[in-house]
C-alpha positions as CSV (number, residue, x, y, z in Angstrom):
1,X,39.2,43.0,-16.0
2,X,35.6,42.4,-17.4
3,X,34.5,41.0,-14.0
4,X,35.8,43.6,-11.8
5,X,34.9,47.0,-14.1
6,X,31.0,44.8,-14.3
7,X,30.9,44.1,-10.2
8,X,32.1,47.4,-9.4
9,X,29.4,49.5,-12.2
10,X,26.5,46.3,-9.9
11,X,27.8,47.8,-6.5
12,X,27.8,51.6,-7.5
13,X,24.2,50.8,-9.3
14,X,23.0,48.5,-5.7
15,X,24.0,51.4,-3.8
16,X,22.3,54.4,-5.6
17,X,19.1,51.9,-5.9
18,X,19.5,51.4,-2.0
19,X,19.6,55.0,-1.4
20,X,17.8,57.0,-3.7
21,X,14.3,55.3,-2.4
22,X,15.6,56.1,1.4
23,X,16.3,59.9,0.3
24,X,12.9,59.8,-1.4
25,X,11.1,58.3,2.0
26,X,13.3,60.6,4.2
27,X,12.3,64.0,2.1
28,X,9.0,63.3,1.9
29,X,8.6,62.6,5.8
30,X,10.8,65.8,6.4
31,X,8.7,67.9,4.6
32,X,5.5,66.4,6.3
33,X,7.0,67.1,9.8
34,X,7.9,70.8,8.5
35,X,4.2,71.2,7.2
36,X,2.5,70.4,10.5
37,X,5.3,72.0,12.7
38,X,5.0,75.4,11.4
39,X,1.6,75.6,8.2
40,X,2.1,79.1,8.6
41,X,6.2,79.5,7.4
42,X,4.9,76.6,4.9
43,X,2.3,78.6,3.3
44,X,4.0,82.1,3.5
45,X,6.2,80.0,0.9
């Protein structure tokens, strides 16, 4: 029971550690191709 509840809580914790940095990358690229797309709507904000 010990071994499944512990490699269950190492997959959901793999997977969040997997992604979170990928959100972070794919943000911070979105909001760069925003930015040079349209400064103007970027500053008006």
């Amino acid at each position: 029971m010990m071994m499944g509840c512990c490699t269950a809580t190492g997959m959901v914790f793999g997977l969040l550690g997997m992604l979170t940095p990928l959100i972070a990358i794919g943000a911070v690229i979105y909001l760069f191709a925003a930015k040079s797309k349209n400064p103007e709507h970027g500053e008006a904000r």
